[in-house]
DSSP file (Angstrom, degrees, kcal/mol; ACC not computed):
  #  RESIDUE AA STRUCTURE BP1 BP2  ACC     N-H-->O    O-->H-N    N-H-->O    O-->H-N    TCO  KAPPA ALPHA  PHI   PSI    X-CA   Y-CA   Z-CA
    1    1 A X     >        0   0    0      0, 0.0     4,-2.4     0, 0.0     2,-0.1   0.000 360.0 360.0 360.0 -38.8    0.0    0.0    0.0
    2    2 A X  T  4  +     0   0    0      2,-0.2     4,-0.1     1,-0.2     0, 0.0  -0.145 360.0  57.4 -91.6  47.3    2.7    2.9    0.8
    3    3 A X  T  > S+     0   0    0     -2,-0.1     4,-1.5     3,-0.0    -1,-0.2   0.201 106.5  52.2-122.1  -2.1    4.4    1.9   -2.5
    4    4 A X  H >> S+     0   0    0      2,-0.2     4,-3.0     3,-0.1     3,-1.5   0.985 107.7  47.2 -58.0 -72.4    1.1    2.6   -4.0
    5    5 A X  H 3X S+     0   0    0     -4,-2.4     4,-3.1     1,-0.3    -3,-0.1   0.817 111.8  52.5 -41.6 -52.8    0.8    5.7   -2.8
    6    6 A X  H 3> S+     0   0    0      1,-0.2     4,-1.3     2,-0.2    -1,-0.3   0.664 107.9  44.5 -10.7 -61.2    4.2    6.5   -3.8
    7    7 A X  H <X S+     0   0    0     -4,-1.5     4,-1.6    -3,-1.5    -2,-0.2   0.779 118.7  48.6 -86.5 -26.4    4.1    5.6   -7.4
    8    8 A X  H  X S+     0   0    0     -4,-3.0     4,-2.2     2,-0.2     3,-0.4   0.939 116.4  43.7 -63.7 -68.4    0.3    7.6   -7.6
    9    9 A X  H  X S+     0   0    0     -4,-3.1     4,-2.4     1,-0.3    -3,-0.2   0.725 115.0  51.0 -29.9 -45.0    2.0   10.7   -5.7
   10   10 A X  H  X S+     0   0    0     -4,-1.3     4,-1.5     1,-0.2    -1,-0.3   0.954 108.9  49.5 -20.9 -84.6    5.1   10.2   -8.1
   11   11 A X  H  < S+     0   0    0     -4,-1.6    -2,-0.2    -3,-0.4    -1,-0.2   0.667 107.3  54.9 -73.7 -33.0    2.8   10.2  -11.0
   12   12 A X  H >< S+     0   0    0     -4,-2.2     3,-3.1     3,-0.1    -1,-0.2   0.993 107.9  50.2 -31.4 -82.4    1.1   13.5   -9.7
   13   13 A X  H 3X S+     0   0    0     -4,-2.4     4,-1.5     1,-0.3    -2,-0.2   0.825 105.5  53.4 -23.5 -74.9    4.3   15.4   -9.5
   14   14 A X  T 3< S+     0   0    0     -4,-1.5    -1,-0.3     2,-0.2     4,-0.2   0.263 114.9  40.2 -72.1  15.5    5.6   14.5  -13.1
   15   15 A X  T X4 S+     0   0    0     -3,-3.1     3,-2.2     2,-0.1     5,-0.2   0.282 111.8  57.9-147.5 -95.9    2.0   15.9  -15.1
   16   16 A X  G >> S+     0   0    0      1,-0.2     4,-1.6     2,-0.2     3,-0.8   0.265 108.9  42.8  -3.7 -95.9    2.0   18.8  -12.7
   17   17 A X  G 3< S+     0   0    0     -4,-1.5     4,-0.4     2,-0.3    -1,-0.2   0.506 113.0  55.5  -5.9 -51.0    5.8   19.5  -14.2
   18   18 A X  G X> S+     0   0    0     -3,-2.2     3,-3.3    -4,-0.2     4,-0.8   0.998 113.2  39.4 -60.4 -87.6    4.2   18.8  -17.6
   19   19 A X  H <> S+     0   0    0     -3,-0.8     4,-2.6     1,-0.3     3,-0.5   0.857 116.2  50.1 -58.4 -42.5    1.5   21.5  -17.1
   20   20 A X  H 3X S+     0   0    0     -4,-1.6     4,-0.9    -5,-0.2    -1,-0.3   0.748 102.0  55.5 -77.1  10.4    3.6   23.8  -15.6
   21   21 A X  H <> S+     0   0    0     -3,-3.3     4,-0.5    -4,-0.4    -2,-0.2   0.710 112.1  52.1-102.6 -19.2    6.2   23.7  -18.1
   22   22 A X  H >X S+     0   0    0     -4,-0.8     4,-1.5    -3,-0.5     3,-0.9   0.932 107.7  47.2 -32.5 -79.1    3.1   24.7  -20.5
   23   23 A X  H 3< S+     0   0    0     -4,-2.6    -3,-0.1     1,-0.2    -2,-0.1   0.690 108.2  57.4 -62.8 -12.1    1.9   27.6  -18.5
   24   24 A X  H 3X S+     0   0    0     -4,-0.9     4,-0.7    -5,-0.4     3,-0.3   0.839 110.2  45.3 -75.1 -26.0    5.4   29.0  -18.3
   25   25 A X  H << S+     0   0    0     -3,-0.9    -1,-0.2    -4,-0.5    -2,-0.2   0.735 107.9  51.3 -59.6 -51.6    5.6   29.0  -21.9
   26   26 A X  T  X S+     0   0    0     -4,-1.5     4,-1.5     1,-0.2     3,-0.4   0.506 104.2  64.5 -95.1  11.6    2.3   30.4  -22.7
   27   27 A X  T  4 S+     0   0    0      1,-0.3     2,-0.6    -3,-0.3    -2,-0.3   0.909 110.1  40.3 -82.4 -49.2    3.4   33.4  -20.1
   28   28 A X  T  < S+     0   0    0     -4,-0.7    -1,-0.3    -3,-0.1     2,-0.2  -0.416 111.4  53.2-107.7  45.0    5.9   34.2  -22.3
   29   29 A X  T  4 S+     0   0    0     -2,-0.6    -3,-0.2    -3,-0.4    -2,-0.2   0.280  88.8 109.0-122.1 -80.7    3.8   33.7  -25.8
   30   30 A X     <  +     0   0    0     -4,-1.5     2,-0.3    -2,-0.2    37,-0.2   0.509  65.3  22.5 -48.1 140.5    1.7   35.9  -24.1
   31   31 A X  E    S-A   66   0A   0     35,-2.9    35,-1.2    -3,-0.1     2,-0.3  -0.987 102.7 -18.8 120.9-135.7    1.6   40.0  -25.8
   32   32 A X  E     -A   65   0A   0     -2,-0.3   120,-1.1    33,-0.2     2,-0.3  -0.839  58.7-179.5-122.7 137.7    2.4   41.4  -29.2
   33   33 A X  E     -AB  64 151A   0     31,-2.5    31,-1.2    -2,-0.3   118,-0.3  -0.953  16.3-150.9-137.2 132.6    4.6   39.5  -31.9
   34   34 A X  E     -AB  63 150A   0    116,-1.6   116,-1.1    -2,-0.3     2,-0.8  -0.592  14.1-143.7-107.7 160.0    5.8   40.3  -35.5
   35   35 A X  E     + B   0 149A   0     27,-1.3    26,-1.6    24,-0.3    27,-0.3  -0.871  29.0 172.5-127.6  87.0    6.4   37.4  -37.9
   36   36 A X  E     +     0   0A   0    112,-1.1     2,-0.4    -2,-0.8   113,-0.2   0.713  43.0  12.8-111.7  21.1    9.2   38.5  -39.7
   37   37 A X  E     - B   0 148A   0    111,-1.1   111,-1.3    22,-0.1     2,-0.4  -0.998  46.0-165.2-157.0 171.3   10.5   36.1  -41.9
   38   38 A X  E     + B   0 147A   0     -2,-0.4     2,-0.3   109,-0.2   109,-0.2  -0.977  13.4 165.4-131.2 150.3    9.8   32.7  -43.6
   39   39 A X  E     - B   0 146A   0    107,-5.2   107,-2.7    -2,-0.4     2,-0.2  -0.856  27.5-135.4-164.0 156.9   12.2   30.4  -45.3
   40   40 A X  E     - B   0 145A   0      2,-0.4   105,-0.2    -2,-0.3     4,-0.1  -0.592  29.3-112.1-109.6 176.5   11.6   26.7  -46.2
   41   41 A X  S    S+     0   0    0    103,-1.7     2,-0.3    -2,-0.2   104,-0.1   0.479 102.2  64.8 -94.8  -2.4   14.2   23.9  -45.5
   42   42 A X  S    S-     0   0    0    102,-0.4    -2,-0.4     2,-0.1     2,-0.3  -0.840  84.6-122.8-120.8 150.8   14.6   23.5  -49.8
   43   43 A X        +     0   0    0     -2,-0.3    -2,-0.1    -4,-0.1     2,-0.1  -0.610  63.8  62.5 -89.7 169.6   15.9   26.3  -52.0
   44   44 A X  S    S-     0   0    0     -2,-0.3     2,-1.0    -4,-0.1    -2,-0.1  -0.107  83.8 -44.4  75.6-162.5   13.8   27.3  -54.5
   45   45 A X        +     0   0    0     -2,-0.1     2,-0.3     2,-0.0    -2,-0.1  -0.401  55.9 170.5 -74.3 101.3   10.3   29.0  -56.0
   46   46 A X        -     0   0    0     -2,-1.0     2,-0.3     2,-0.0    -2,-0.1  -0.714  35.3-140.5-115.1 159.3    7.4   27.6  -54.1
   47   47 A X        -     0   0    0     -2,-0.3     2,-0.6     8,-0.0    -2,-0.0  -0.942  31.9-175.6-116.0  69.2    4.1   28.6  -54.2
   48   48 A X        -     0   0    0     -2,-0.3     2,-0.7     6,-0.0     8,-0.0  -0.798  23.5-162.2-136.4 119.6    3.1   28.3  -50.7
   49   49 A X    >   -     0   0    0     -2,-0.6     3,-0.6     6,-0.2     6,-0.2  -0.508  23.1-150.5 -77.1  43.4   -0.8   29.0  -49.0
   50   50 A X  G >> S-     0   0    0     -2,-0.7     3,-1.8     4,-0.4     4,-0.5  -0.030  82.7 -11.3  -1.0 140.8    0.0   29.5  -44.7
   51   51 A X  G 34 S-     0   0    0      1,-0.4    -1,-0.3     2,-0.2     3,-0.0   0.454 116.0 -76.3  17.9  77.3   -3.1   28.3  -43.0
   52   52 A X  G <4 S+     0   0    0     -3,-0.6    -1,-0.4     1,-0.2    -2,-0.2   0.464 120.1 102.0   5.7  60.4   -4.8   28.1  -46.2
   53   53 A X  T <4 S-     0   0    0     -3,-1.8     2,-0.5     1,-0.2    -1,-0.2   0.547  83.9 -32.3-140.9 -88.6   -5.0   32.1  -45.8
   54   54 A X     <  -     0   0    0     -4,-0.5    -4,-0.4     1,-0.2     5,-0.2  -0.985  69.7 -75.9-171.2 148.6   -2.4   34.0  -48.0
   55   55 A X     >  -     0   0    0     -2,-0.5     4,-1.4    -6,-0.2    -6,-0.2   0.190  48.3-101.3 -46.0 176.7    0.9   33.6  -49.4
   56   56 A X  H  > S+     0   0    0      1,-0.2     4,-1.5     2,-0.2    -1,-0.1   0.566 121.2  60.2 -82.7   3.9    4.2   34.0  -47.4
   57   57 A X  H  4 S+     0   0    0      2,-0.2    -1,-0.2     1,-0.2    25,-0.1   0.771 104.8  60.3 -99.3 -20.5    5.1   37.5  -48.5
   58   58 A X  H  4 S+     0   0    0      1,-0.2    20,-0.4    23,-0.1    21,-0.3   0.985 110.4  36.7 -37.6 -78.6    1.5   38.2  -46.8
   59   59 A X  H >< S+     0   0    0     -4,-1.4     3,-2.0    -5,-0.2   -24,-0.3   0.791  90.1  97.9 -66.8 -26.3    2.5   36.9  -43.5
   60   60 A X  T 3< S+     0   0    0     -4,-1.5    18,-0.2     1,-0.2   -24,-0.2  -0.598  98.9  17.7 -49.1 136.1    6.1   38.3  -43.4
   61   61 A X  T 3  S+     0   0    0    -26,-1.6    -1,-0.2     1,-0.5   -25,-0.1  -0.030  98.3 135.3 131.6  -5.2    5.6   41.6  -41.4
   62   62 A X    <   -     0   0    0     -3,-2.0   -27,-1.3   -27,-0.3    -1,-0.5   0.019  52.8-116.2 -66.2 170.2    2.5   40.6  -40.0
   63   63 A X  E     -AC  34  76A   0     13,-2.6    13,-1.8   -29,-0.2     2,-0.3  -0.801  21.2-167.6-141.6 117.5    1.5   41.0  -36.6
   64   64 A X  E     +AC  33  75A   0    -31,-1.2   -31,-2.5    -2,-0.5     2,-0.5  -0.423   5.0 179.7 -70.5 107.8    0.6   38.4  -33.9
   65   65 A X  E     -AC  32  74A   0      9,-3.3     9,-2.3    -2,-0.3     2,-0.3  -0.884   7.4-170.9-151.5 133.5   -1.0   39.0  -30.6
   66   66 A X  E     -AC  31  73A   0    -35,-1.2   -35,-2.9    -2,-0.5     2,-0.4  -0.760  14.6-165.9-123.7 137.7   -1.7   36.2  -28.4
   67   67 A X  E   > - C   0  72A   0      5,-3.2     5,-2.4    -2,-0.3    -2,-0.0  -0.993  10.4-172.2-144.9 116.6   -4.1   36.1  -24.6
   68   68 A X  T   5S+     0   0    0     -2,-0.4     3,-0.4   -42,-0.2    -1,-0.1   0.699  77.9  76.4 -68.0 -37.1   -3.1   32.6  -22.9
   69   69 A X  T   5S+     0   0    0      1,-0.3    -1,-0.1     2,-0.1   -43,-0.0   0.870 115.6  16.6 -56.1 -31.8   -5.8   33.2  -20.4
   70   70 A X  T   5S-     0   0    0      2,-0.2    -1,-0.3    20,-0.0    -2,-0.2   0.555 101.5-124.3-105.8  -4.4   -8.6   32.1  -23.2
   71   71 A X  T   5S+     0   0    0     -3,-0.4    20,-1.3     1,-0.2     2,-0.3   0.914  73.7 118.5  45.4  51.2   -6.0   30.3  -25.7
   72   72 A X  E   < +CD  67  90A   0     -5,-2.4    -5,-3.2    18,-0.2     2,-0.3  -0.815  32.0 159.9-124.1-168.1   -7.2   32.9  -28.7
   73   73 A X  E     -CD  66  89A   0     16,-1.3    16,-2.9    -2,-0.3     2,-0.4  -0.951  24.6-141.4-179.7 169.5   -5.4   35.4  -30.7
   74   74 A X  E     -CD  65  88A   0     -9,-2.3    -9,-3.3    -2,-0.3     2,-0.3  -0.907   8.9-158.5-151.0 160.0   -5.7   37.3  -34.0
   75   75 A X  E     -C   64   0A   0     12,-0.8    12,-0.5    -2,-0.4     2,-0.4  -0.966   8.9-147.4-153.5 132.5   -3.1   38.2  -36.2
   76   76 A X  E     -C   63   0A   0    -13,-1.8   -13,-2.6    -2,-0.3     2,-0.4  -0.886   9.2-137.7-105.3 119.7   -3.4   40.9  -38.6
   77   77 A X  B     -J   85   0B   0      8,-1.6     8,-1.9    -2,-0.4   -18,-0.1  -0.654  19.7-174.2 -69.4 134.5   -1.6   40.9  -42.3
   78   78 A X        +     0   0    0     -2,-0.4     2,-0.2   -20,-0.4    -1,-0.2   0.427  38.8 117.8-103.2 -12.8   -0.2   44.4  -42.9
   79   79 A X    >   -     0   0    0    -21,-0.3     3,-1.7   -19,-0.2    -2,-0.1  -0.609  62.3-135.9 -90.9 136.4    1.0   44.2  -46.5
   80   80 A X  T 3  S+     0   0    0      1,-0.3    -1,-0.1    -2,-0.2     4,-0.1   0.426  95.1  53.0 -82.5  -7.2   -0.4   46.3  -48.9
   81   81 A X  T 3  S+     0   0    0      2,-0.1    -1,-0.3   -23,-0.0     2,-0.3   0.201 100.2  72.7-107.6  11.7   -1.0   43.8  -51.8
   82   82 A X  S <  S-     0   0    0     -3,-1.7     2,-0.7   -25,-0.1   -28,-0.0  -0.784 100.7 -86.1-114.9 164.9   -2.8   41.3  -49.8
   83   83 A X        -     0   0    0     -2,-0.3    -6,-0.2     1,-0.0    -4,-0.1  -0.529  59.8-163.7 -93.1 110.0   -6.3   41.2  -48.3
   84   84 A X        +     0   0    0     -2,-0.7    -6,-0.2    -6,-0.1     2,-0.1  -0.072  38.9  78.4 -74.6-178.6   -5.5   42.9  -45.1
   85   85 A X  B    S-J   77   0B   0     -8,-1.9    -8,-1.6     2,-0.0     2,-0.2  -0.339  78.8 -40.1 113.0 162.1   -7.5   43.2  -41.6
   86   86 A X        -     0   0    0    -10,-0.2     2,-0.4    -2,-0.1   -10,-0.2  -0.323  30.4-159.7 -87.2 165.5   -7.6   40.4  -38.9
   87   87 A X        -     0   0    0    -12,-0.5   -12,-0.8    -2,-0.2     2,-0.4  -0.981  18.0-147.0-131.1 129.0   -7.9   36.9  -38.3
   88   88 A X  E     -D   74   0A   0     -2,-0.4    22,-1.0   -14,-0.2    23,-0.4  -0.684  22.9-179.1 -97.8 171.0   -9.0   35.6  -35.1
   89   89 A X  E     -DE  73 109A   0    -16,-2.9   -16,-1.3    -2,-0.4     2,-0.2  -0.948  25.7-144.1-161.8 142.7   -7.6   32.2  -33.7
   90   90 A X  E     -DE  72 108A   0     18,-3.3    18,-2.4    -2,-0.3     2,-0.4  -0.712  26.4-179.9 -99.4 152.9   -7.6   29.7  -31.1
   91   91 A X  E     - E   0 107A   0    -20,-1.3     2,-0.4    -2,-0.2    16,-0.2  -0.989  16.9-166.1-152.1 169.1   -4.6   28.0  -30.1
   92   92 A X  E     - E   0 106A   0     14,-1.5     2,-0.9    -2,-0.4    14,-0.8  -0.984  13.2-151.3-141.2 142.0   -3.2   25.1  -27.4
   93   93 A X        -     0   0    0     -2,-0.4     2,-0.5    12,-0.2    12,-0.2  -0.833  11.6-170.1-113.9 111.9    0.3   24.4  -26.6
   94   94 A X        -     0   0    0     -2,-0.9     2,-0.6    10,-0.5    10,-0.5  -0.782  28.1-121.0-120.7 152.7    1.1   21.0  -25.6
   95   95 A X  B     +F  103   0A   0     -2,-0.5     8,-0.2     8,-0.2     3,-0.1  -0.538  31.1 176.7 -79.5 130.9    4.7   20.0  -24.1
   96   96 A X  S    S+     0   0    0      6,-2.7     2,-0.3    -2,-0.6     7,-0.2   0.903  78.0   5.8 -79.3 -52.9    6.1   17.0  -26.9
   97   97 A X     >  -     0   0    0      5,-0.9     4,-2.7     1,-0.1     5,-0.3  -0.961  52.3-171.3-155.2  96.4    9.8   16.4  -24.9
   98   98 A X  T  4 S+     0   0    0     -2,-0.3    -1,-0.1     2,-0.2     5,-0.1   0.921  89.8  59.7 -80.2 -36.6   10.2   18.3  -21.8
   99   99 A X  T  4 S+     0   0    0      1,-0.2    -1,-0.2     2,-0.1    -2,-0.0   0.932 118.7  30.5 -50.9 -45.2   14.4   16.8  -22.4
  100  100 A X  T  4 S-     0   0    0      2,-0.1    -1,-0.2     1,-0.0    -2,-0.2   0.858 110.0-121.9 -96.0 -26.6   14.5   18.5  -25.4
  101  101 A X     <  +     0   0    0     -4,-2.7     2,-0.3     1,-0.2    -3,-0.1   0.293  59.7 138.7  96.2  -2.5   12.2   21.7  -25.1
  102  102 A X        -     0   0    0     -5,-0.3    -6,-2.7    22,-0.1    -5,-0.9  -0.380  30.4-169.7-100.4-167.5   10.1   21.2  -27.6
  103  103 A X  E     -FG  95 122A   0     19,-1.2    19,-2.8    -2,-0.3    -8,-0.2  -0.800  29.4-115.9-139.7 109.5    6.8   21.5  -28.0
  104  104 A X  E     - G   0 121A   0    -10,-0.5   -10,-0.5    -2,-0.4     2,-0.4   0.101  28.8-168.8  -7.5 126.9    3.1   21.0  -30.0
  105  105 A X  E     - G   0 120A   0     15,-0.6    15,-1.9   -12,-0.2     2,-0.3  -0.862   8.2-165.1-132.6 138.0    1.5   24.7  -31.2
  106  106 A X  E     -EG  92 119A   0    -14,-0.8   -14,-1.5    -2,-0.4    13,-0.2  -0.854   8.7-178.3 -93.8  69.7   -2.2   24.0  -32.4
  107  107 A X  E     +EG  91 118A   0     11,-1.1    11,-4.5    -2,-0.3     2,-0.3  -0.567  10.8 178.1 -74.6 151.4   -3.9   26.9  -34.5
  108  108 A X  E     -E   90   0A   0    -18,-2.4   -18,-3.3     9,-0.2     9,-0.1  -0.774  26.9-128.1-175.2  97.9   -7.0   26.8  -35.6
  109  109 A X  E     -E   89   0A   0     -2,-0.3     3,-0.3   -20,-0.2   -20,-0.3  -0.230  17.8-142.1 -26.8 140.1   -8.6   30.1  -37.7
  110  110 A X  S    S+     0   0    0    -22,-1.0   -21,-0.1     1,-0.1    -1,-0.1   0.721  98.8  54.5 -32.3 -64.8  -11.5   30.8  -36.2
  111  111 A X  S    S+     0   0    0    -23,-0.4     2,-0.6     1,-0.0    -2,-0.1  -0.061  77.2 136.0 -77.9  29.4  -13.5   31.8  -39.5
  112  112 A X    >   -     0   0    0     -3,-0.3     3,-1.8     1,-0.2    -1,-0.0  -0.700  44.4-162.8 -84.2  91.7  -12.3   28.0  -40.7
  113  113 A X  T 3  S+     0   0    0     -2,-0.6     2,-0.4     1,-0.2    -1,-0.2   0.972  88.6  45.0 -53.9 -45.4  -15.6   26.9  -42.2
  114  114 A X  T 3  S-     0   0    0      1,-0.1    -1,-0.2     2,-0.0     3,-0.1   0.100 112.7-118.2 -66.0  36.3  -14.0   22.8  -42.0
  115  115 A X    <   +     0   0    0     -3,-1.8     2,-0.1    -2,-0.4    -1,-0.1   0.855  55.6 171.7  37.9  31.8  -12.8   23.5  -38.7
  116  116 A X        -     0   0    0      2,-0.0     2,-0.3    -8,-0.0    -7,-0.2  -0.482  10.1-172.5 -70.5 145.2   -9.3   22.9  -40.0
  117  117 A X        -     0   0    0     -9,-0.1     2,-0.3    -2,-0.1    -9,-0.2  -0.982  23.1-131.1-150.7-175.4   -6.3   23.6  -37.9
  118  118 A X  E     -G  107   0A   0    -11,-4.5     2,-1.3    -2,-0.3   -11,-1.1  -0.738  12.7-158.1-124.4 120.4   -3.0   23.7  -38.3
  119  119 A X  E     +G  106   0A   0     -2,-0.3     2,-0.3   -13,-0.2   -13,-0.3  -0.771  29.1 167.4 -97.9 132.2   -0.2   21.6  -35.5
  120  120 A X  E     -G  105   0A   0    -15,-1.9   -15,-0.6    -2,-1.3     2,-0.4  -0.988  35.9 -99.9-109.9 129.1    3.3   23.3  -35.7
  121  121 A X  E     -GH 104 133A   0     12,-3.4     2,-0.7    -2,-0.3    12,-0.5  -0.822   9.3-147.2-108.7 145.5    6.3   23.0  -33.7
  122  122 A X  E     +GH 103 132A   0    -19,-2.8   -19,-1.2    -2,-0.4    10,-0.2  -0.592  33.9 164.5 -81.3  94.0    7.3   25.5  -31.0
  123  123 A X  E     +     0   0A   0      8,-1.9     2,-0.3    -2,-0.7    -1,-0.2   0.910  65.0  11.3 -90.9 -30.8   11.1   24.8  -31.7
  124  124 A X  E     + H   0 131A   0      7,-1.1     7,-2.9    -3,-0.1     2,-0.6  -0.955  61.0 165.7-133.2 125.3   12.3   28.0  -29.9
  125  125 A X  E     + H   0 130A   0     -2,-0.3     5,-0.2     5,-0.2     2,-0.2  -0.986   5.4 158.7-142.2 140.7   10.8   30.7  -27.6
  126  126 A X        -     0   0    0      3,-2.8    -2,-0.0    -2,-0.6    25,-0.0  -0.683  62.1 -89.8-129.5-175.6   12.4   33.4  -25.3
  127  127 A X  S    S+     0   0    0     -2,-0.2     3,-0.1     1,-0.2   -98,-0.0   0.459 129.2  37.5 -96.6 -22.0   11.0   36.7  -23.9
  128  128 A X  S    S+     0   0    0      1,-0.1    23,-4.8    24,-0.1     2,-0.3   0.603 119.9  20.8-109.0 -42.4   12.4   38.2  -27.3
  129  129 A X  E     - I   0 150A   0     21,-0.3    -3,-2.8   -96,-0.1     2,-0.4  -0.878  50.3-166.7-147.7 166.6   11.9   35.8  -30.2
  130  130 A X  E     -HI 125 149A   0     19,-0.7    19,-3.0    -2,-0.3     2,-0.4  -0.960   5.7-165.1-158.2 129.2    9.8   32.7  -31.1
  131  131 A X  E     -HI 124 148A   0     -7,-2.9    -8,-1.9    -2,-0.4    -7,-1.1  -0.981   5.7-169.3-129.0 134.1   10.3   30.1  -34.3
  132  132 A X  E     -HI 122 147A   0     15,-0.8    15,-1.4    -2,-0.4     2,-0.4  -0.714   4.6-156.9 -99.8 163.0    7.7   27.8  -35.4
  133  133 A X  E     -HI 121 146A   0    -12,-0.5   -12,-3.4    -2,-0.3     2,-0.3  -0.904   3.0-156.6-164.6 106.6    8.2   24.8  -37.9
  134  134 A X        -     0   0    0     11,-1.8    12,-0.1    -2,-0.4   -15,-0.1  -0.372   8.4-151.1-107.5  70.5    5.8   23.5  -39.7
  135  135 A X        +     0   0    0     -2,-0.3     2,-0.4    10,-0.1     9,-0.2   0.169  27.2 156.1  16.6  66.0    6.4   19.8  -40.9
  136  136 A X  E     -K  143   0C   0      7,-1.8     7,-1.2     2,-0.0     2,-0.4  -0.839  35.3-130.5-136.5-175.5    4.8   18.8  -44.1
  137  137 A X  E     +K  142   0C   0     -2,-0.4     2,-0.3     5,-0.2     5,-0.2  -0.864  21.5 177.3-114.5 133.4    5.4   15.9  -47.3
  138  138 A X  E >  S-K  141   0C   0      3,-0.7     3,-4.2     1,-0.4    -2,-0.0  -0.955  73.3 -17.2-138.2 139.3    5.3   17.2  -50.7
  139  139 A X  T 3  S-     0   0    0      1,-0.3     2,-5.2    -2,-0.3    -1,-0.4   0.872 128.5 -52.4  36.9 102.6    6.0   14.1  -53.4
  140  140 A X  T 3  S+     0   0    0     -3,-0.1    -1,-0.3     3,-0.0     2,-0.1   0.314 118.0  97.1  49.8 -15.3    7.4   12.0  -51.0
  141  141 A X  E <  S-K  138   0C   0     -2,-5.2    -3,-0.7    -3,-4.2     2,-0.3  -0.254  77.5 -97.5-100.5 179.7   10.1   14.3  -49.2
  142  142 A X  E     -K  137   0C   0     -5,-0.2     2,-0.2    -2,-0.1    -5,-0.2  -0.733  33.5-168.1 -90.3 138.8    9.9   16.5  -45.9
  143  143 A X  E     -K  136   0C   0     -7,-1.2    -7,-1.8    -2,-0.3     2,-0.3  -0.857   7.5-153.6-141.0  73.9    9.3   19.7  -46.8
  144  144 A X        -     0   0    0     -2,-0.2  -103,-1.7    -9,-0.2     2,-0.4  -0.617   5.9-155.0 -99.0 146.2    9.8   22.3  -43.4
  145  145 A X  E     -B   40   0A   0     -2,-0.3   -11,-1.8  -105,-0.2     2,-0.4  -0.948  15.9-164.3 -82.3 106.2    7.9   25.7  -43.2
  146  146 A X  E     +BI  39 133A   0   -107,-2.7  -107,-5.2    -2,-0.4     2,-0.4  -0.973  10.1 178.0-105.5 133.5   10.3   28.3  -40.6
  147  147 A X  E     -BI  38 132A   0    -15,-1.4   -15,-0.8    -2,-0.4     2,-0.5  -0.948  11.9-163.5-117.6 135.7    8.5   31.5  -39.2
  148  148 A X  E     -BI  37 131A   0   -111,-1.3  -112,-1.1    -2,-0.4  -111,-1.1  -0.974   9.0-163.8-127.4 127.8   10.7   33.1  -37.2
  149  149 A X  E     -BI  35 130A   0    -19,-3.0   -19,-0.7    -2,-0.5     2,-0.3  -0.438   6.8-152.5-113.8 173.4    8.5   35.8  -34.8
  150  150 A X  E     -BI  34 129A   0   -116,-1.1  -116,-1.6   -21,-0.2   -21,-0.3  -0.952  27.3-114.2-125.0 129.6   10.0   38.9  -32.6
  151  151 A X  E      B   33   0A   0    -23,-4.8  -118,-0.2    -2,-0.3   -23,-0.0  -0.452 360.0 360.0 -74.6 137.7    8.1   40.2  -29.2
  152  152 A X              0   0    0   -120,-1.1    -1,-0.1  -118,-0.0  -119,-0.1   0.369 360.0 360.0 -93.7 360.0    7.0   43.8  -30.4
């Protein structure tokens, strides 16, 4: 019986740890963010749709502002040759590899009539900067999406 309690109490501890290593994360997501560059892991000219929204020269310069309390956000395209104005969004952040530091990002437009959303990973975040990576297969190969973010 106490080596029950033990391994439950144990098991407490270690998904505490899990959730706080979450909320500490989304204290620092939380505020104002610019998205100011893109680059994919292949050279050349791609043709590339972001959360089936607008090209990447759209989202370069755009601006990202994220409230943890509720998980939503909007992020606004600024560029003048794209259909500006906001986008709302929900998001969740879930810890993948506490050893390694990263982490699951979940967005998901709001005004998404299929309820599509989009899982990314949160490969770096500091009080300053934030990079996302989004994973996907074109003809058969790995294919990465980098956003690289700045706190405004």
């Amino acid at each position: 019986m106490k080596n029950l309690v033990v391994v439950v109490l144990s098991l407490m501890l270690f998904s505490c740890s899990a959730t706080k290593n979450v909320r500490n994360k989304e204290k620092v997501i939380k505020g104002n963010w610019t998205l100011n560059k893109i680059t994919y892991s292949k050279t050349g000219d791609y043709k590339v749709t972001l959360f089936n929204d607008a090209a990447k020269e759209c989202f370069e310069g755009s601006t990202w502002k994220f409230v943890p309390n509720n998980n939503s956000g909007v992020y606004n395209l600024n560029n003048t040759n794209c259909v500006a104005g906001e986008r709302d969004f929900i998001f969740v952040v879930q810890e993948v590899d506490a050893v390694s530091g990263y982490f699951d990002f979940l967005l998901k437009p709001k005004n998404n009539e299929n309820k599509v959303g989009y899982r990314l990973q949160l490969t770096e975040l500091s009080e300053t900067t934030m990079q996302w990576k989004q994973y996907l297969n074109v003809d058969g190969t790995q294919f990465i999406i980098n956003m690289n973010f700045t706190k405004q």
